[in-house]
N, CA, C and O atoms as a DFTB+ gen file, in Angstrom:
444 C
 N C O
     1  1       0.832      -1.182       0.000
     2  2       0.000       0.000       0.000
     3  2       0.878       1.247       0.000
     4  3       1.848       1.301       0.756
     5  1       0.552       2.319      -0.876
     6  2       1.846       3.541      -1.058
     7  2       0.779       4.649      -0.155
     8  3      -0.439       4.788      -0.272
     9  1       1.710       5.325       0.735
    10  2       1.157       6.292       1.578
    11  2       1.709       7.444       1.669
    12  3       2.254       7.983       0.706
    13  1       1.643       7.908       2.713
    14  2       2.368       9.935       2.308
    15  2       3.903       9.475       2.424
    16  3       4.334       8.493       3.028
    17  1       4.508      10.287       1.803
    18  2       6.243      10.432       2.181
    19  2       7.187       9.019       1.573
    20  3       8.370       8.684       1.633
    21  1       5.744       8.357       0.887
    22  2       6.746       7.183      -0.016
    23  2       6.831       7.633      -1.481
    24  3       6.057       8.330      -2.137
    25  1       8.205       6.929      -1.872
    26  2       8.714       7.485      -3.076
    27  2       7.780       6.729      -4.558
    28  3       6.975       5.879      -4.177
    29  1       7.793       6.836      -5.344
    30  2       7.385       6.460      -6.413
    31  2       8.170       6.811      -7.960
    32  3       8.866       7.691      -8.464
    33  1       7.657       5.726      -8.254
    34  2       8.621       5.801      -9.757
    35  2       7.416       5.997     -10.855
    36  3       6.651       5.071     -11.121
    37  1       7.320       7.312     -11.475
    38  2       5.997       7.086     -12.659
    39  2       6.243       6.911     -13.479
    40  3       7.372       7.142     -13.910
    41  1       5.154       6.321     -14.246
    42  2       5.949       5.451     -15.565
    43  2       4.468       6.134     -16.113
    44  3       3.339       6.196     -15.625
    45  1       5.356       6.815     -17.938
    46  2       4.462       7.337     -18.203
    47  2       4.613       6.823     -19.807
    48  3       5.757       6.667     -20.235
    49  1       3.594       6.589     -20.594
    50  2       3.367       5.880     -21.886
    51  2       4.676       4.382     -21.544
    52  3       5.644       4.217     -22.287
    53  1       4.466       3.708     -20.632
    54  2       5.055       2.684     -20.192
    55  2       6.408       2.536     -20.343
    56  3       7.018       1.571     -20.805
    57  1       6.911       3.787     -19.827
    58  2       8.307       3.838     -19.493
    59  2       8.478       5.154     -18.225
    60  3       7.768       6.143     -18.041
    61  1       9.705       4.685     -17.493
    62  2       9.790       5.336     -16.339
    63  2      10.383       6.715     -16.667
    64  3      11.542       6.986     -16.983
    65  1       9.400       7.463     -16.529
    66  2       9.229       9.063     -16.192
    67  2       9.995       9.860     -15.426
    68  3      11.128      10.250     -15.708
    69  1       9.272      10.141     -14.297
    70  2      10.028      10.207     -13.335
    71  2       9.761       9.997     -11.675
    72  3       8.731       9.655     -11.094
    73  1      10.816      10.265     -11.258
    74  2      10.457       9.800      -9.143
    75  2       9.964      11.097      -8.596
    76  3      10.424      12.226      -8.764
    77  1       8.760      10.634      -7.792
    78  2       8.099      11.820      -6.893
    79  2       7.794      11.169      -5.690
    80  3       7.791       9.940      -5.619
    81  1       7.466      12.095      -4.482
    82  2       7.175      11.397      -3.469
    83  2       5.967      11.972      -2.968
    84  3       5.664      13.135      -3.236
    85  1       5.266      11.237      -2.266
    86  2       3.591      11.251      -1.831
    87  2       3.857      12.486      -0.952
    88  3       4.709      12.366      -0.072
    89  1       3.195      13.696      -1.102
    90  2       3.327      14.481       0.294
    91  2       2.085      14.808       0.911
    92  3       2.045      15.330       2.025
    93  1       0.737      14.438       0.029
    94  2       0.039      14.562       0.906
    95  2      -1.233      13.441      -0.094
    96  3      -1.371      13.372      -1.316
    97  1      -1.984      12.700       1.005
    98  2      -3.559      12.246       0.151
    99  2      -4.623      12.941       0.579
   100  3      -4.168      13.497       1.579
   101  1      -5.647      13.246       0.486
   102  2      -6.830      13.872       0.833
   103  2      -8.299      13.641       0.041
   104  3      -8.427      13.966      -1.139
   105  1      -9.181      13.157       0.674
   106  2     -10.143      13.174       0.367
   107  2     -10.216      13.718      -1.089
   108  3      -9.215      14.179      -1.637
   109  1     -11.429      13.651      -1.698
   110  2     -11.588      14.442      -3.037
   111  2     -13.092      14.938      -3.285
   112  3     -13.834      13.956      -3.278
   113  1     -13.777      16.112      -3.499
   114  2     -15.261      15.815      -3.260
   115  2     -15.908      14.911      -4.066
   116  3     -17.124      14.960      -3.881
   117  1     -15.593      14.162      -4.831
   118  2     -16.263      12.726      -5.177
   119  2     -15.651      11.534      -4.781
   120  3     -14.522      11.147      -5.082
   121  1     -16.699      10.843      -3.902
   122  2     -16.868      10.023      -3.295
   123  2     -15.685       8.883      -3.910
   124  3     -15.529       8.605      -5.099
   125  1     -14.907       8.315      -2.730
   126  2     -13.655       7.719      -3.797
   127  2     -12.600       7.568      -4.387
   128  3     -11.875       6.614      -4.669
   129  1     -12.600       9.260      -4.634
   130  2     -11.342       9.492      -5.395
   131  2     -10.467      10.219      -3.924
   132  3     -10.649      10.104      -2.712
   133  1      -9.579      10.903      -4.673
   134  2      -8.529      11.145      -3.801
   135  2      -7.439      11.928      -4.431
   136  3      -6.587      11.489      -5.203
   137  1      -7.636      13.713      -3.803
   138  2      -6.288      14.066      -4.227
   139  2      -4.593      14.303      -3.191
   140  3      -4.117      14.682      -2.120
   141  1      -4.254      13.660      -4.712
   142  2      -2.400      12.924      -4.305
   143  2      -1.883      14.509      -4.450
   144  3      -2.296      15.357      -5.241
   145  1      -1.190      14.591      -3.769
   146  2      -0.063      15.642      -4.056
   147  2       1.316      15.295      -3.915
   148  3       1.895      15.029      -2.861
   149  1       1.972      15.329      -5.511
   150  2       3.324      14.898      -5.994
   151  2       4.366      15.382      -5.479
   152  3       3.733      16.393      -5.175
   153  1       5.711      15.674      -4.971
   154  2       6.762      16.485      -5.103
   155  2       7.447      15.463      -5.724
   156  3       7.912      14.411      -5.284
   157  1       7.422      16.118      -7.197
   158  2       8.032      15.706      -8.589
   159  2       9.788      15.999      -8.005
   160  3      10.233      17.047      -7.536
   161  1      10.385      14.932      -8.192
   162  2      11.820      14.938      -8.412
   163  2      12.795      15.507      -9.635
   164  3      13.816      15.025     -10.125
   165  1      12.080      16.698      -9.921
   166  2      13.183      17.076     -11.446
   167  2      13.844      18.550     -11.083
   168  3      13.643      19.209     -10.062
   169  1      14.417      18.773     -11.845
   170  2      15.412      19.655     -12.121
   171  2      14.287      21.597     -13.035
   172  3      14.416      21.885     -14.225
   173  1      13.563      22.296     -12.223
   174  2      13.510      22.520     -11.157
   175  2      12.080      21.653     -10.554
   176  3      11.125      21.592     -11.329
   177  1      11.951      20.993      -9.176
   178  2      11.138      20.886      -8.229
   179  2      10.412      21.086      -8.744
   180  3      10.438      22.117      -9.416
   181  1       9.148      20.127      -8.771
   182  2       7.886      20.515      -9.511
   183  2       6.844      20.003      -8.090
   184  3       7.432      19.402      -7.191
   185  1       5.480      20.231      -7.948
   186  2       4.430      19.814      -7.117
   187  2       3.130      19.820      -8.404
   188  3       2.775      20.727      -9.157
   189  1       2.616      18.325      -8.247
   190  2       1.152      18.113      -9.009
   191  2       0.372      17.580      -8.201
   192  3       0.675      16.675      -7.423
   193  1      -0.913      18.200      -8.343
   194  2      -1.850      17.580      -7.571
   195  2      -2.635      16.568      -8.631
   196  3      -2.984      17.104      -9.683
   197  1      -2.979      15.016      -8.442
   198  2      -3.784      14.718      -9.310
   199  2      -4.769      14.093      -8.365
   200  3      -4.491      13.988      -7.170
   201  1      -5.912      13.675      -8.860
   202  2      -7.066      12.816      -8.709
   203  2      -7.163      11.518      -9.115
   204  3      -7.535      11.209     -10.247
   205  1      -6.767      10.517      -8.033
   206  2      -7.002       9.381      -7.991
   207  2      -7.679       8.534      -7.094
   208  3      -7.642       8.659      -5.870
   209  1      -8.236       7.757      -7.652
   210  2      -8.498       6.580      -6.915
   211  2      -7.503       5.417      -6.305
   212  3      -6.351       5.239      -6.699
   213  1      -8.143       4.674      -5.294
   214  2      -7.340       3.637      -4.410
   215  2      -6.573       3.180      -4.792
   216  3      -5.427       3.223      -4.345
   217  1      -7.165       2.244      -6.304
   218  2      -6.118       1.494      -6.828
   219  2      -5.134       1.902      -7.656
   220  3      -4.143       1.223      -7.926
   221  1      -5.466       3.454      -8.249
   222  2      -4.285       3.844      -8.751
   223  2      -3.039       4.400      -7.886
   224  3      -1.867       4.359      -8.263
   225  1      -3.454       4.877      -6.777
   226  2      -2.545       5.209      -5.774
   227  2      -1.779       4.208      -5.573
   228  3      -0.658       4.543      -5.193
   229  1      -2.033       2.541      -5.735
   230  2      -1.321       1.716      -5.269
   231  2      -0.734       0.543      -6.853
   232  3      -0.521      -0.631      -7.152
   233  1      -0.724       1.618      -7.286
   234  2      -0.573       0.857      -8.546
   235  2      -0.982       0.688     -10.269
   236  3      -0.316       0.767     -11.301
   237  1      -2.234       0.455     -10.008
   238  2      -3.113       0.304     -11.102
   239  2      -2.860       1.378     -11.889
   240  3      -2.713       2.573     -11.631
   241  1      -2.824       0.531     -13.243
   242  2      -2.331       1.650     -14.640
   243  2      -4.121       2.276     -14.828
   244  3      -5.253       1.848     -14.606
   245  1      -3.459       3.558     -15.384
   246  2      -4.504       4.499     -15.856
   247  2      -4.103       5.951     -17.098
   248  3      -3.214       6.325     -17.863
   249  1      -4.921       6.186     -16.797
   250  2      -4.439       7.063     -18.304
   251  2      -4.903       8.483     -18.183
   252  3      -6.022       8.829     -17.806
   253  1      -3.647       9.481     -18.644
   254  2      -4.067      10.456     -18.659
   255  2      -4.258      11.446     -19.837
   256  3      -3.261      12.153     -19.977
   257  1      -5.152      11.675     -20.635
   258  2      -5.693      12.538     -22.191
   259  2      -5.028      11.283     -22.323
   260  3      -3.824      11.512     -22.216
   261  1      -5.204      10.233     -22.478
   262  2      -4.934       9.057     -23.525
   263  2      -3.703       8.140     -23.409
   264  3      -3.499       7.033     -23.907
   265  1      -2.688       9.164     -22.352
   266  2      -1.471       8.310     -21.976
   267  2      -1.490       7.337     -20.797
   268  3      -1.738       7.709     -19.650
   269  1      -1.226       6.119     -21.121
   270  2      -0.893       5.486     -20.006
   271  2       0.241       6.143     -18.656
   272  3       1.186       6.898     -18.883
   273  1      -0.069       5.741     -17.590
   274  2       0.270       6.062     -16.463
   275  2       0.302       4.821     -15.617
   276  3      -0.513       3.926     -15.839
   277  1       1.199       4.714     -14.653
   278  2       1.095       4.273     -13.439
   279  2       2.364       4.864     -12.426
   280  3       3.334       5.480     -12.868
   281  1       2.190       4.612     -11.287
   282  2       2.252       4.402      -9.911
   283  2       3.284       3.608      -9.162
   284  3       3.048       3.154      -8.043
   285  1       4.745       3.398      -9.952
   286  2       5.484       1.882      -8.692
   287  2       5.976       2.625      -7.520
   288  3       6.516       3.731      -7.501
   289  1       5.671       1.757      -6.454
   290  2       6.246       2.656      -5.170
   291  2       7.034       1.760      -4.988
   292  3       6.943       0.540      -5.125
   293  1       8.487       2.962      -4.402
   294  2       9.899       2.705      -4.806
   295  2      10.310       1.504      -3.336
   296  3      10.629       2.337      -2.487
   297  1      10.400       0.673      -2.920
   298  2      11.137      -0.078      -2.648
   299  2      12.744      -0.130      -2.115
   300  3      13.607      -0.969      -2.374
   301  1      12.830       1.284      -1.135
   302  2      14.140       1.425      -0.751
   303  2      15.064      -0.014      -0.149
   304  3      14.592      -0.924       0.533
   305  1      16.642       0.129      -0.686
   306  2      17.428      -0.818      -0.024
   307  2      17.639      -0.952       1.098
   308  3      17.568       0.094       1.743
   309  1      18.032      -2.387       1.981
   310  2      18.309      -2.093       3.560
   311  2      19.580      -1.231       3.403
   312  3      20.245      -1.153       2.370
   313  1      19.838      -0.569       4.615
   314  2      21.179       0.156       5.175
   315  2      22.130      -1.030       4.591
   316  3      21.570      -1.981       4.046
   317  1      23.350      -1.011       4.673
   318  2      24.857      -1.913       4.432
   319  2      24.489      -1.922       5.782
   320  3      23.894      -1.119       6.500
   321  1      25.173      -3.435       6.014
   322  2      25.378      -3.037       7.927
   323  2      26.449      -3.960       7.833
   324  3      26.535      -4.465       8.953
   325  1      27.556      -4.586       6.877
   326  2      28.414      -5.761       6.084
   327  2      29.750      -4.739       7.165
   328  3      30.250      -5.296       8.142
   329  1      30.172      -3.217       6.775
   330  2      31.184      -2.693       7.873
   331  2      30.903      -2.502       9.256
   332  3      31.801      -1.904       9.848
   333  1      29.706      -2.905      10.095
   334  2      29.308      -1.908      10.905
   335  2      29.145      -0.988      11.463
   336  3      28.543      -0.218      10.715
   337  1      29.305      -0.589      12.305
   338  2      28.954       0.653      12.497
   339  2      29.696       1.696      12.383
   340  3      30.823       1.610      12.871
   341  1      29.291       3.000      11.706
   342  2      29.923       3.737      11.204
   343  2      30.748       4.767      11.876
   344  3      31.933       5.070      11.737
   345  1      29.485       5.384      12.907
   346  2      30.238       6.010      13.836
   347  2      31.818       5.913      14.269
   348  3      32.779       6.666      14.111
   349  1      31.574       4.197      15.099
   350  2      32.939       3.957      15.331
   351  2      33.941       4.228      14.535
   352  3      34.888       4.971      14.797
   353  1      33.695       3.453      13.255
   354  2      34.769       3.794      12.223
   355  2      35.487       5.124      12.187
   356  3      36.633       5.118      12.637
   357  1      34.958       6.369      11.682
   358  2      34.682       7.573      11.743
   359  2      36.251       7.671      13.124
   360  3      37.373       8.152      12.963
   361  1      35.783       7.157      14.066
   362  2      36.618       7.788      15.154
   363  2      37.516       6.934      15.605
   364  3      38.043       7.126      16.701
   365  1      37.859       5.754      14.753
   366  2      38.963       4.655      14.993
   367  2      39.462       4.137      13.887
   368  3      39.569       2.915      13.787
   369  1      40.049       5.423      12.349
   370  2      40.253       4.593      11.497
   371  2      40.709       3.010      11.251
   372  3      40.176       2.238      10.452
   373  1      41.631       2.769      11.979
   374  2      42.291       1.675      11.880
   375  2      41.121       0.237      11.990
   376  3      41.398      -0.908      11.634
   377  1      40.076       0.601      12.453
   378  2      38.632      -0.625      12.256
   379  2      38.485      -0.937      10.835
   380  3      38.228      -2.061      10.404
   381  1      38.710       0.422       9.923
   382  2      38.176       0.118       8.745
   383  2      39.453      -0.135       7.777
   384  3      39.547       0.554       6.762
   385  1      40.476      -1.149       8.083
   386  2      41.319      -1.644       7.342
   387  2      42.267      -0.679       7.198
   388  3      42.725      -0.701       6.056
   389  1      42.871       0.371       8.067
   390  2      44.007       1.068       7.822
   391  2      43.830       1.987       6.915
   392  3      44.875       2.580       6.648
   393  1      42.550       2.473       6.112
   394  2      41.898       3.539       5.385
   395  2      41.915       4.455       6.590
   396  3      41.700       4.023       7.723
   397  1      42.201       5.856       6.303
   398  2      41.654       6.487       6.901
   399  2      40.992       7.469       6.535
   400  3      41.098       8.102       5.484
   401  1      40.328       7.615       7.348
   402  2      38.846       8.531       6.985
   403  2      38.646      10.192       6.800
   404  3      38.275      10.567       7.913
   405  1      38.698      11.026       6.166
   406  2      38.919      11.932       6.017
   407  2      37.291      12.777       6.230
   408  3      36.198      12.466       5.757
   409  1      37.665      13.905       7.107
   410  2      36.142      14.883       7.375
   411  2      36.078      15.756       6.790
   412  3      36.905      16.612       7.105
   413  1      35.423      16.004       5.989
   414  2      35.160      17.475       5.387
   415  2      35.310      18.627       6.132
   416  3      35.947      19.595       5.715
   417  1      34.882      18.595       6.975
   418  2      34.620      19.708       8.092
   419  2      35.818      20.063       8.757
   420  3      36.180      21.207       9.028
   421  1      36.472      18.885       9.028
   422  2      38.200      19.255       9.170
   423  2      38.700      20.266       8.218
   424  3      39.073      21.406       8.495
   425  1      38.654      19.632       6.928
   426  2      39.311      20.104       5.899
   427  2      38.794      21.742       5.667
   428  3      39.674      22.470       5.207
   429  1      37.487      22.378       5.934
   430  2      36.868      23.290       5.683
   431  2      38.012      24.422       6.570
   432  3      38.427      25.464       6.062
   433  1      38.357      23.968       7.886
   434  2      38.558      24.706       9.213
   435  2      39.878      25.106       8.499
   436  3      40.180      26.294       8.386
   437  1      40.664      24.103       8.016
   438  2      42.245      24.250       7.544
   439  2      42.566      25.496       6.398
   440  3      43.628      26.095       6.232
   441  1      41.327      25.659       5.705
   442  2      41.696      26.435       4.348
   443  2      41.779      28.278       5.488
   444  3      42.049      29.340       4.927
C-alpha cells in the first residue's frame, strides 16, 4: 500500500518518467477518489496535484488525455550493515582496514 512520504517511480506511456514522493492524500469531493499531491523529483522541483483513486494510488495503470500512467512505489534498499557501524569507524580509522577517513569539516577549518 503507497502512503504519504513514499517514493514512487511514474511510468508514463510505459516507461519510467520520473520519481516523486507522496506528500500529501486527501479526500476528493467525489466520493472515492482522492487528491495525491506529488513532489516531482526534477530539475527545477515541480508539485502536481492529481485525482485518484485507491487502486491507482497503489498501482493500477490508468491514463491520462490518452497516456498510459502508473504508480510503482519505490522499494528502498536495507542500510549496508556488512562494515558496521559507522560512527565507530569515523573515530577509529584503523577498524576500517588502515583507510583512513577523512572529514570534510576538518578540511573546511584548515583552508
Amino acid at each position: 500500500m503507497t502512503s504519504v512520504n513514499d517514493l514512487v517511480l511514474v511510468h508514463i506511456d510505459n516507461k519510467p518518467g520520473f520519481y516523486a514522493r507522496l506528500e500529501d492524500i486527501s479526500p476528493d469531493a467525489k466520493p472515492g477518489w482522492w487528491k495525491v499531491k506529488l513532489l516531482v523529483l526534477t530539475i527545477p522541483v515541480q508539485i502536481y496535484t492529481w485525482i485518484l483513486d485507491e487502486s491507482q494510488i497503489n498501482g493500477a495503470p490508468f491514463t491520462m488525455g490518452g497516456t498510459p500512467v502508473l504508480l510503482e512505489k519505490v522499494i528502498l534498499p536495507e542500510p549496508d550493515t556488512r562494515h558496521g557501524n559507522e560512527e565507530s569507524e569515523r573515530k577509529d580509522p584503523e577498524k576500517k582496514g588502515g583507510a583512513k577517513v577523512v572529514s570534510l569539516m576538518d578540511r573546511k577549518k584548515e583552508k
